[in-house]
Kinemage of the C-alpha trace (Angstrom):
@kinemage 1
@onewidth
@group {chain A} dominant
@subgroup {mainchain}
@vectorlist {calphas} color= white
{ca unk a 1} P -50.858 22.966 -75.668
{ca unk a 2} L -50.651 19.592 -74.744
{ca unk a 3} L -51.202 17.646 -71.321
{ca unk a 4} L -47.011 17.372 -71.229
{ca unk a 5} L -46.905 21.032 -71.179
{ca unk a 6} L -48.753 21.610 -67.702
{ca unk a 7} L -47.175 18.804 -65.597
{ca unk a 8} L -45.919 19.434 -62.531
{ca unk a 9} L -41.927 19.100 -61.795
{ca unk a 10} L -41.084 15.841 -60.102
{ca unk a 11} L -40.469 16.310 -56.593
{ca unk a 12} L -36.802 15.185 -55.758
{ca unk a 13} L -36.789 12.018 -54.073
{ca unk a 14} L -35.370 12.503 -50.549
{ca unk a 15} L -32.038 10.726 -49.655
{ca unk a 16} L -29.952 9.711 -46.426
{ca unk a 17} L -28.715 13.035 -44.740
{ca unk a 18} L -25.345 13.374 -44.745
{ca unk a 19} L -23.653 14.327 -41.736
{ca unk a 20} L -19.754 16.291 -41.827
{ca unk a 21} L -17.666 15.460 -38.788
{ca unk a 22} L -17.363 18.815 -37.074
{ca unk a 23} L -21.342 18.340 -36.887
{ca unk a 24} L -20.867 15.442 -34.859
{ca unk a 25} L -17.976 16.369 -32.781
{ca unk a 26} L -20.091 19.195 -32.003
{ca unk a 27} L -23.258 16.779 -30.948
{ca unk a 28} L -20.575 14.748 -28.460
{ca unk a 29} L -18.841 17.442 -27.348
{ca unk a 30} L -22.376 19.109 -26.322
{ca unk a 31} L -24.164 16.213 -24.841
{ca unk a 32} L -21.302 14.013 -23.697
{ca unk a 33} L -20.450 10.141 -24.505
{ca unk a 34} L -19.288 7.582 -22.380
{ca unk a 35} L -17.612 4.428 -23.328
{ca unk a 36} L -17.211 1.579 -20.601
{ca unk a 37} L -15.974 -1.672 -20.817
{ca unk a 38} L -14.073 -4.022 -18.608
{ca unk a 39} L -11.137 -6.605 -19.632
{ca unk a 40} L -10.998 -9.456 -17.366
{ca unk a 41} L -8.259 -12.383 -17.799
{ca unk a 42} L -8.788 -15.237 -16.067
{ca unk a 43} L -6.722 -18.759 -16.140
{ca unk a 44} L -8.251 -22.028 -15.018
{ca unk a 45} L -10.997 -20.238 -13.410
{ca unk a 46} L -8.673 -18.226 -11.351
{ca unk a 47} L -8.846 -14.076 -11.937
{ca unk a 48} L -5.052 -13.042 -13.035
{ca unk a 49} L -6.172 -9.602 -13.823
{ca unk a 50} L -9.541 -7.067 -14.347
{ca unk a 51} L -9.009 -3.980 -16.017
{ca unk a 52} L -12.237 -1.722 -15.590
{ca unk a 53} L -11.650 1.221 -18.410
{ca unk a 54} L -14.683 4.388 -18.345
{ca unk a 55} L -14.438 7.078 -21.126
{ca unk a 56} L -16.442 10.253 -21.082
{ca unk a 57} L -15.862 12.253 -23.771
{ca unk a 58} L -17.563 15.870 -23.404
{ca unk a 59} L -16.458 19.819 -23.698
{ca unk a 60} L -15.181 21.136 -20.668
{ca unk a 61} L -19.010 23.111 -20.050
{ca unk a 62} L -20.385 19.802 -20.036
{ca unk a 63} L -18.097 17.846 -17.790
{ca unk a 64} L -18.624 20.427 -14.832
{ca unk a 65} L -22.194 20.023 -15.422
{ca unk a 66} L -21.875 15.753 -14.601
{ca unk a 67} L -19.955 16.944 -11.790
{ca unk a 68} L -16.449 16.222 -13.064
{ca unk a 69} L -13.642 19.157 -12.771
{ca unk a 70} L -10.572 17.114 -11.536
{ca unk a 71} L -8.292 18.704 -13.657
{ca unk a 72} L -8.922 21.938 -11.689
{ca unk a 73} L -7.625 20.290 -8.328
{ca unk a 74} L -4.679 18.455 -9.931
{ca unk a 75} L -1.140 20.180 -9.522
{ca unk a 76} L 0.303 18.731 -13.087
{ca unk a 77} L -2.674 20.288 -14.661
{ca unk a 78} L -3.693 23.885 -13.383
{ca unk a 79} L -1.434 26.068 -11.580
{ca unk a 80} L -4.482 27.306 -9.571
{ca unk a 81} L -4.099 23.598 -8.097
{ca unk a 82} L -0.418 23.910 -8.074
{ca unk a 83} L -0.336 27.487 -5.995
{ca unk a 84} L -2.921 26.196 -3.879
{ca unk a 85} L -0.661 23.124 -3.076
{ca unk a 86} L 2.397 25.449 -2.019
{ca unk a 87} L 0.321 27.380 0.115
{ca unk a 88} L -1.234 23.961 1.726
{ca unk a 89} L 2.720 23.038 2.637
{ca unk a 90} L 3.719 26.320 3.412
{ca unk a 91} L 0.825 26.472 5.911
{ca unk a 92} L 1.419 22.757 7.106
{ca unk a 93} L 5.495 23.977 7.916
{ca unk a 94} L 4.419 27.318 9.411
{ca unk a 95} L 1.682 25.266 11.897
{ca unk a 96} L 4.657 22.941 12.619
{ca unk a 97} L 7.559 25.524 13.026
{ca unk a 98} L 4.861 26.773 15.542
{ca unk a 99} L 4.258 24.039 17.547
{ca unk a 100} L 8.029 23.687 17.879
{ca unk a 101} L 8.886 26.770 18.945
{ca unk a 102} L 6.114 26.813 21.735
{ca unk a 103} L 7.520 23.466 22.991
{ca unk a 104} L 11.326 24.742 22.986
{ca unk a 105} L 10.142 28.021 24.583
{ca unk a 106} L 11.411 30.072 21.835
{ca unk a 107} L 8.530 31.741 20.476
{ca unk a 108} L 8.349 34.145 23.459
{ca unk a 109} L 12.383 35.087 22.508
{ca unk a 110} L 11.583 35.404 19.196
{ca unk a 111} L 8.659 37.739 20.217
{ca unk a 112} L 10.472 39.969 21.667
{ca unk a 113} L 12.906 39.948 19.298
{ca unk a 114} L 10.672 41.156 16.525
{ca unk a 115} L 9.627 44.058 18.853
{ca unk a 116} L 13.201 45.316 19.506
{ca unk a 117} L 14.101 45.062 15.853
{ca unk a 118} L 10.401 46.930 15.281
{ca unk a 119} L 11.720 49.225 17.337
{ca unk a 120} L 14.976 49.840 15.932
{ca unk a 121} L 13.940 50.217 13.080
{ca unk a 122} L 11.007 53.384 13.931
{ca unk a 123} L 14.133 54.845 15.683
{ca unk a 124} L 16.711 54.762 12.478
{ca unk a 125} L 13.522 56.200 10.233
């Protein structure tokens, strides 16, 4: 046997790491990425128009942990937010229907009203 025969195997020489997109999706989505910058357009030293842009890119998990959940309150977006809205007006027009009726005197009419008809009603069942 010869000194060839008892080498050892060469060790592969370690390259860059390659990455696959869903790896890093997964990374932003996770931790979150913001992107800010601001366009500003000015003429003769005079400001004509700023544009401040902020991007944060993040899963859904994430974004409620920085404390951001509009799309939960917005009506075009969740129709938790949407109900909620109706019953927000609805309320509004019942407190104001109220308030009108007690200033026109009505209410106590329409108080006794419902009674009668309550009453009516026991009697036809």
């Amino acid at each position: 046997m010869t000194d060839l025969d008892f080498r050892p195997e060469p060790q592969p020489v370690p390259g860059p790491t390659t990455t696959n997109l869903a790896d890093i999706l997964e990374r932003v989505l996770d931790k979150g990425i913001v992107i800010a910058g601001d366009i500003k357009i000015d003429l003769l030293d005079i400001e004509l128009l700023t544009i401040r842009l902020r991007l944060f890119v993040a899963s859904v998990d994430t974004a409620k942990k920085a404390g951001i959940d509009w799309w939960e309150t917005d009506p075009a977006l969740s129709s938790r937010a949407s109900r909620s809205a109706l019953q927000d007006e609805n309320r509004e027009l019942r407190e104001r229907l109220e308030a009108l009726e007690e200033t026109s005197g009505t209410a106590d009419r329409k108080k006794a009203d419902k009674k009668a008809n309550g009453k009516e009603e026991h009697r036809q069942t």
